[in-house]
C-alpha positions in Angstrom: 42.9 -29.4 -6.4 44.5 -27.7 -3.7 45.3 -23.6 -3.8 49.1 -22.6 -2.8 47.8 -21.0 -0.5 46.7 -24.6 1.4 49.9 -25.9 0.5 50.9 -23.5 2.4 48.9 -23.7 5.5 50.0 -27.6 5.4 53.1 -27.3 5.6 53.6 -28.9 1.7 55.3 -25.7 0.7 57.5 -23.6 3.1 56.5 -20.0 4.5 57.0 -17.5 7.5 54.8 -18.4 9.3 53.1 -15.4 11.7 50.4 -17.4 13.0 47.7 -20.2 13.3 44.7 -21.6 14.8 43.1 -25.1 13.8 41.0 -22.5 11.5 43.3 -20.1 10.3 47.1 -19.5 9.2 48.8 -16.2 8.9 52.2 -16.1 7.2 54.3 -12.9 5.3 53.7 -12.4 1.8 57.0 -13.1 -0.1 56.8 -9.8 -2.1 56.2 -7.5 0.4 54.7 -4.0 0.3 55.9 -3.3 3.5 58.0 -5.1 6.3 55.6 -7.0 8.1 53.0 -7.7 5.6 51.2 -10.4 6.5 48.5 -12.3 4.3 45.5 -14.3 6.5 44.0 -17.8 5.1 41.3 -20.1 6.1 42.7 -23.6 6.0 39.1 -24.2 4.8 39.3 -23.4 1.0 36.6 -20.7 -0.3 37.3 -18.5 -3.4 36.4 -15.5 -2.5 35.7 -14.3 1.1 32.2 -12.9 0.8 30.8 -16.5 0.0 32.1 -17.3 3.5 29.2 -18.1 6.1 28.9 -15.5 8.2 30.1 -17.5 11.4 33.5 -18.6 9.2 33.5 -14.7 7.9 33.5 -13.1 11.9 36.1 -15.8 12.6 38.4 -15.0 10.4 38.1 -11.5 11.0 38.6 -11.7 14.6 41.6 -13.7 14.1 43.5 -11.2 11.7 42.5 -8.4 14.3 44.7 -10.7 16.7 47.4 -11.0 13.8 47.3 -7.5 13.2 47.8 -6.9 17.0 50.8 -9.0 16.5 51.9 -7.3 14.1 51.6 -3.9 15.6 53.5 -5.1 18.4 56.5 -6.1 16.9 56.9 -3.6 14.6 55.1 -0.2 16.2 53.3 2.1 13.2 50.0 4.5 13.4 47.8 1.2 12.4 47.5 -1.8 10.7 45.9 -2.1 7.2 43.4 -4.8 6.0 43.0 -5.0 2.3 41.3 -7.6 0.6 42.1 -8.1 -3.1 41.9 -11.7 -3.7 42.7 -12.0 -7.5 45.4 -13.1 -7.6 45.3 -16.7 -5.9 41.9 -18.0 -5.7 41.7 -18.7 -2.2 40.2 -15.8 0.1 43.0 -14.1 2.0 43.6 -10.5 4.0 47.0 -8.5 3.1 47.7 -6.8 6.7 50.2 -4.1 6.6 51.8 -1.9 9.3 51.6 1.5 8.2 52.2 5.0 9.3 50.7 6.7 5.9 48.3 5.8 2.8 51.7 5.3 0.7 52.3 2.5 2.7 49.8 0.9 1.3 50.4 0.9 -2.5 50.8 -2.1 -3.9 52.2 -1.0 -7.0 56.0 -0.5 -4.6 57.7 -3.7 -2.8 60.6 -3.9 -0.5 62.9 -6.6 -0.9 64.1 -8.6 2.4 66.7 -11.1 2.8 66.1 -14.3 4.3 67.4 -13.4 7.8 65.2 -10.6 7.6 61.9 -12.4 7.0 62.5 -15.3 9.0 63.4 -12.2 11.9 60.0 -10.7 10.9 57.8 -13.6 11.3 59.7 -14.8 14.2 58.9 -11.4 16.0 55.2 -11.5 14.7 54.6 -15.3 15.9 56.1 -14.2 19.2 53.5 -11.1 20.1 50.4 -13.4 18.8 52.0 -16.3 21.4 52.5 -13.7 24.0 49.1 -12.0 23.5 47.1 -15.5 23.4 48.3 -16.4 26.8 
């Protein structure tokens, strides 16, 4: 049975999408910690991302790093965080966050964004990983 998460990455159920490759699909989480937080899928469905081979593994990471480019680029801040959790949707995934503090990484706050403002968000995300991959 197929995670959301593929669903997602198919195109079955909608997202913002931030990114893809024919291996990979980046897209916002819809309750965000931060504006710009991004989670990062294989299409290829594996549980949890340390059972990943290691090929698939340094793939995956070196597309986030572009992601997190992305996202750095559209929406300026001291860094990008990577956090892997991966409990709550079995289907290994990468939370990337802009962030100019630690606080801006606790999961325990959300912002809420309209519509307009995540569609704006992904829109300027997907544009800065399309400019940086030509």
């Amino acid at each position: 049975m197929a995670t959301i998460f593929s669903k997602i990455a198919a195109g079955e159920i909608p997202s913002y999408k931030c990114a893809e490759s024919d291996k990979f699909y980046a897209f916002l989480d819809i309750n965000p910690v931060v504006k710009g937080h991004t989670l990062v899928i294989p299409r290829k469905e594996t549980d949890y991302i340390f059972d990943m081979d290691d090929t698939e593994l340094a793939e995956f990471e070196l597309f986030a790093k572009q992601v997190a480019k992305a996202i750095r680029a559209a929406f300026p801040c001291k860094k990008v965080a990577q956090v892997v959790l991966g409990l709550e949707v079995n289907h290994a995934h990468i939370h990337l966050l802009p962030i100019n503090s630690e606080g801006d990484a606790d999961f325990h706050k959300h912002v809420t964004l309209s519509e307009s403002e995540m569609k704006e968000t992904a829109e300027r995300i997907l544009q800065e990983f399309n400019a940086a991959a030509k």
